[in-house]
N, C-alpha and C positions, 0 to 999 in steps of 0.2 A: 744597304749601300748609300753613302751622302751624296746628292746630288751634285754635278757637273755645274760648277758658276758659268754662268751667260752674260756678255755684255752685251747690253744696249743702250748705245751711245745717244740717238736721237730716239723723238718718237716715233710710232711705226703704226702698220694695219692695226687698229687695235684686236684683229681676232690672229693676229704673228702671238702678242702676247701672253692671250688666252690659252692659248696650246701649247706655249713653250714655259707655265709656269707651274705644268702638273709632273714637268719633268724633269727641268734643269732648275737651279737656283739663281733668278734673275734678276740681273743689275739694273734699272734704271737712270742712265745718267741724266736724263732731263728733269727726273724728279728731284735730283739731289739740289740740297743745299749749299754744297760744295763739291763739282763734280770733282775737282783733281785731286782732294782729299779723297774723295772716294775711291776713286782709281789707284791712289796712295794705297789704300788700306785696303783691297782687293786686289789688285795687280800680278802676285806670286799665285793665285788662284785660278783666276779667269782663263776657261780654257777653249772660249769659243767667242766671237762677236754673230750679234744679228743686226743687220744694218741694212737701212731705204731712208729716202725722202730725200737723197742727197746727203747724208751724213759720211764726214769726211773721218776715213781710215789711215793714216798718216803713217810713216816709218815711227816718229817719236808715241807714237801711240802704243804701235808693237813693240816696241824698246821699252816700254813700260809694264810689258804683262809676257813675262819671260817662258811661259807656260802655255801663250795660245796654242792652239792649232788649228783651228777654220774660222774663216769667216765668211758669212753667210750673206750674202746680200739681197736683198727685197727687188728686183729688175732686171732687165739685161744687162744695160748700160751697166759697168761697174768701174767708169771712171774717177769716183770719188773715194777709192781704193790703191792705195800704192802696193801694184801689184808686183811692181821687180824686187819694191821690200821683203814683201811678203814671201815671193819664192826664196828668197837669198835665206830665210830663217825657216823655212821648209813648211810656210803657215800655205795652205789650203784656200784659197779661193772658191765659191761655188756663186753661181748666179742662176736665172728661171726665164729658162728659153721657153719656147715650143709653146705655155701653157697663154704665153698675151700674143702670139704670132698672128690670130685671125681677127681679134678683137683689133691691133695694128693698123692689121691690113684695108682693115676696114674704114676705117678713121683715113686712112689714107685716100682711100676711095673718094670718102665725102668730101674732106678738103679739095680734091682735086675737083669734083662735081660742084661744090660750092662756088669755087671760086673760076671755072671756066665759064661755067652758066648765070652767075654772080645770083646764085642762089639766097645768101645773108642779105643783099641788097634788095631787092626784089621784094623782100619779107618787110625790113623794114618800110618798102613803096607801100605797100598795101596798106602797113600798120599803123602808117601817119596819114591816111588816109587821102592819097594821092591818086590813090587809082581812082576814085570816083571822082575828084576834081580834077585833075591833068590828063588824067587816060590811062591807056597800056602802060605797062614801065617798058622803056624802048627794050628791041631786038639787044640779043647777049652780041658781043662783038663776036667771042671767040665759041667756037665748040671743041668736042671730041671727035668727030667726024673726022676733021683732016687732020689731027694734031699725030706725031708720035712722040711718046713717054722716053726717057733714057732712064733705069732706074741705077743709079749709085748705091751700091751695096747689094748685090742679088746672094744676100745670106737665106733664112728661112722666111722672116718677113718681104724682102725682094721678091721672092721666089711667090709668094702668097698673094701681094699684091698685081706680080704678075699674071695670076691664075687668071683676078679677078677680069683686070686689061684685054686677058686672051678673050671670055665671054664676051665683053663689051666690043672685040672687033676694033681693036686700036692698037696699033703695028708698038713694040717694045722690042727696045735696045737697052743694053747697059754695059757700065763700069766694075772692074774687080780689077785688083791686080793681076790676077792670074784669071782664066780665060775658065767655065763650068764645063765637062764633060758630058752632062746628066739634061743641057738645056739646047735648043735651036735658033736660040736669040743673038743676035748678031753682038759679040765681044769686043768692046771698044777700050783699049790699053790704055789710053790717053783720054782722060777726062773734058780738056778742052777742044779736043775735037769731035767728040760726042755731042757737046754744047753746043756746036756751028752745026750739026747735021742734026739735031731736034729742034722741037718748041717746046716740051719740057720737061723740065728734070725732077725727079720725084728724089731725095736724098732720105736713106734710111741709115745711116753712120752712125759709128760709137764716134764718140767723144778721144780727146787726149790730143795728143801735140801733133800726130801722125793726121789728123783732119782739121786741127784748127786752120779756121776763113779760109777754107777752101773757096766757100763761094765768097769769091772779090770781086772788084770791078770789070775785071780782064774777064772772068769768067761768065758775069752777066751779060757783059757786052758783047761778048762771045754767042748767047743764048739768044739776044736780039728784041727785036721792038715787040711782035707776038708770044716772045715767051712767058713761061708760066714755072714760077718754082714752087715746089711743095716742098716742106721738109718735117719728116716723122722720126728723125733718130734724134741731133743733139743740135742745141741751139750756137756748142763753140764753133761748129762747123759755115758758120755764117757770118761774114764782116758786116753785122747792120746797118751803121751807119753806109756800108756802100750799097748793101738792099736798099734803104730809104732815099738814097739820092738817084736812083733807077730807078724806084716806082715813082718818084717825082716826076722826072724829066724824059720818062717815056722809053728809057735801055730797055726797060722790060716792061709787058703787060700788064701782070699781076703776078701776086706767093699767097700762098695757102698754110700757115707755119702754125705746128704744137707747140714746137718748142722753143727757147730762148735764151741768150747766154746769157745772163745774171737772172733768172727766176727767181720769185717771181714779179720780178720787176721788168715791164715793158717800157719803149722807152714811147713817150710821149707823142714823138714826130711818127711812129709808126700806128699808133691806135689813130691816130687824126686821118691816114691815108684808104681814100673807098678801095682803092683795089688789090686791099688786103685782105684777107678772109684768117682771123686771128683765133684761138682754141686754148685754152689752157691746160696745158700739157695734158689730157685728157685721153690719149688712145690708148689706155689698155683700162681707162677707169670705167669699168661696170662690176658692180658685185661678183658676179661671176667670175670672172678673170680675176680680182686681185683678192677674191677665195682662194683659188688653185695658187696663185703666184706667192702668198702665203703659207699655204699647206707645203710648200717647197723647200722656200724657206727653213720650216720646222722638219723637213724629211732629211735634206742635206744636212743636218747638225745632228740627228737621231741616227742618222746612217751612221753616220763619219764615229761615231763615239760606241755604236753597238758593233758595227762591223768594220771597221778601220775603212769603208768603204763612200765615197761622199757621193751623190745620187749623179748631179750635172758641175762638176767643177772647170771652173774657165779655162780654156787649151794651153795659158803661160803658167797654171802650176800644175804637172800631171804630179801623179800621186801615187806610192807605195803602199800597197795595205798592210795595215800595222799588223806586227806579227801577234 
């Protein structure tokens, strides 16, 4: 039987590729010479995309490959996916939950330890060799001790980096639109009052229009002069330029941020500021994790074609198993 055509629009894991090319016949857009010639001339074929790193899935893209049916994407996040297109043509959606959840969480942690304890700073004090001329690096301002967390998003990573919170003995609250049945965390419906009743906000959100700049001015200033924002899901979810003029002028404490709305481009005024503790989009990046979040990848497209069946498909296209 001739193999199943795979598009792959940008580059990816390179071991996504290694596994998907003893099975499907795969397209390389980034290696072509001419990608939309190639998409030309493959288009009536291609019956699957594999896609990460931010590679953008568009309606005129699926309007070009009349034949998809899943597309597979490389992370949670899958808002560089038009996914209302996609369900309106009956294409499949799958994304890789669960397998980066504690890697996440974890990242999440450290940012937050980092930058309460000004943990990056500190290192550098040492490293330029101030401790032994200046002294101590002063007392941290802020701790965990008295602080409570609000986490925005209590999805699975919420919920994990909650765990962590619980151990550590640092009272969590959080944001959802709808209230968890499953948690004893006190349910906060309205996000800027969450803001006014914490010091800080841990943000693990998708992406798209429904979260962008959530955090504005109003919401900073809401969070106040000891706050502390972390954020592990998406960088549209943050107005920077109103981050940068808070951690200037003192609205807020300090952020602890992976992520960033135009990656990977930071903007200048915020690498310059000490109480910022900066990461490049790095919390699910350990071999390990983005083995599994790979191997996923290649299950959801292996599923979906052996058994009409897709392994983790995103909740806005469920799915019919093909007769």
């Amino acid at each position: 039987m001739a193999k199943i055509d795979i598009l792959v629009p940008v580059r990816m894991y390179p071991k996504v590729a290694v596994a998907l090319e003893p099975v499907f016949n795969v397209h390389k857009g980034w290696e072509a010479e001419n990608e939309d010639a190639m998409i030309a001339g493959i288009g009536d074929k291609v019956r699957g995309i594999a896609v990460g790193n931010g590679g953008k899935v568009g309606r005129t893209l699926m309007e070009r490959l009349p034949n998809l049916e899943i597309i597979s994407n490389f992370g949670v996040g899958y808002d560089s996916i038009d996914v209302a297109a996609a369900v309106e043509r009956g294409i499949i959606v799958t994304n890789t939950p669960d397998v980066l959840t504690e890697e996440v969480a974890d990242t999440a942690l450290a940012l937050l330890l980092m930058t309460v304890r000004e943990y990056a700073n500190a290192e550098r004090y040492l490293r330029a060799g101030k401790w032994a001329t200046d002294g101590a690096y002063p007392l941290s301002r802020a701790t965990l001790r008295n602080r409570t967390v609000g986490i925005v998003g209590l999805g699975r990573i919420g919920l994990a980096i909650a765990r962590r919170l619980d151990a550590m003995q640092v009272p969590v609250v959080y944001n959802n639109r709808n209230p968890r049945s499953d948690v004893t965390y006190l349910h906060y419906p309205d996000l800027m009052t969450m803001a006014k009743d914490v010091d800080t906000l841990m943000f693990v959100l998708p992406g798209g229009a429904s979260t962008q700049h959530l955090v504005d001015a109003d919401l900073l200033k809401a969070l106040g002069p000891e706050g502390i924002l972390i954020n592990v899901g998406r960088g549209s979810a943050v107005d920077e330029p109103a981050l940068i003029e808070a951690l200037t002028d003192g609205t807020i404490l300090a952020a602890g941020l992976d992520v960033f709305a135009r990656e990977p481009h930071v903007p200048e005024a915020l690498i310059a500021l000490p109480n910022v503790v900066l990461t490049p989009h790095i919390a699910s990046g350990s071999v390990h994790t983005r083995d599994a979040m790979g191997k996923l990848v290649v299950d959801n497209l292996t599923s979906w074609f052996e058994t009409g069946k897709p392994v983790t498909p995103v909740p806005e296209t469920p799915w019919l198993r093909k007769s």
